[in-house]
C-alpha angles and dihedrals in degrees: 000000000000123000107250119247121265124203106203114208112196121193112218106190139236094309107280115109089222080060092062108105105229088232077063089042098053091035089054092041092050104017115105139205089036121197120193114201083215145347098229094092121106091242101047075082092048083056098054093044086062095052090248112152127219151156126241133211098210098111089068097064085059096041101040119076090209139041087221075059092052105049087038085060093046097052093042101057090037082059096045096046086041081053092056099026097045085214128048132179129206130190124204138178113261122354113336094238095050119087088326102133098171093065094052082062099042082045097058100039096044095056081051089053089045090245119143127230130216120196122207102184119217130199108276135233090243097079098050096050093042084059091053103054084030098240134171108223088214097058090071128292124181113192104195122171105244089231091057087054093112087068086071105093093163146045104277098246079214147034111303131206120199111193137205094036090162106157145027083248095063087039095062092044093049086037080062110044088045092057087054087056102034134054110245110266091050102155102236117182114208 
């Protein structure tokens, strides 16, 4: 029989290249045919200094009206290429369970397609930005994707991080929903 496809997720990091775990190092160095969710990521530019080829999906952010759209593209074409490849391999910033949407998506429809899925963890963005406000995980943290923010009904009893604020655009729109939920003079760190 044929081996089964195997999607291959790899987590980048935060953005420094000591960050790198060295399972991610050896994945982006062998792993082919290599699919990057974006460029604008500090080590799109370490793979190209090596000489390491890849596709980006960055296109899609400017052609696609939705994020939903987005993350239903990406996991199309990784499917597709796994279907042909037999193995595929994905970056993505951070750790591929934290704040990636587009994996949910490529998780659910591959164990429909009977693809298999490896996971090789990176080093989130959480940790990093714990150190610099100087945060104990364990006190109370909550990681929401900005664009998730209308599911907050509530004051956050805790610190709350709000992830995947790219552009001035996103900003405004969390700067309003935040003033709907805290009073004024709410102390936010950017």
């Amino acid at each position: 029989g044929s081996l089964m496809s195997t999607i291959h997720i790899i987590g980048l990091g935060p953005g420094k290249t000591g960050q790198l775990t060295s399972d991610a190092r050896k994945a982006l160095r062998r792993g082919r045919p290599l699919y990057l969710r974006t460029c604008r990521h500090p080590l799109a530019g370490y793979l190209t200094d090596r000489g390491i080829s890849f596709r980006s999906f960055d296109y899609l952010y400017r052609s696609r009206s939705s994020f939903e759209q987005v993350y239903r593209s990406i996991a199309r074409t990784l499917i597709k290429a796994a279907a042909k490849y037999g193995q595929v391999y994905y970056a993505v910033p951070g750790h591929p369970l934290v704040g990636e949407a587009a994996v949910e998506q490529l998780l659910s429809r591959a164990q429909r397609r009977g693809i298999s899925i490896n996971l090789i963890p990176g080093l989130s963005f959480v940790e990093p930005v714990l150190e610099a406000l100087n945060l104990d995980l364990l006190s109370g943290v909550t990681v929401l994707d900005v664009l998730r923010l209308d599911q907050l009904v509530e004051p956050c009893p805790q610190h709350l991080i709000l992830a995947h604020v790219y552009s001035r655009e996103v900003a405004s729109r969390a700067k309003l929903a935040l003033m709907n939920l805290y009073p004024a003079n709410f102390p936010v760190t950017i």
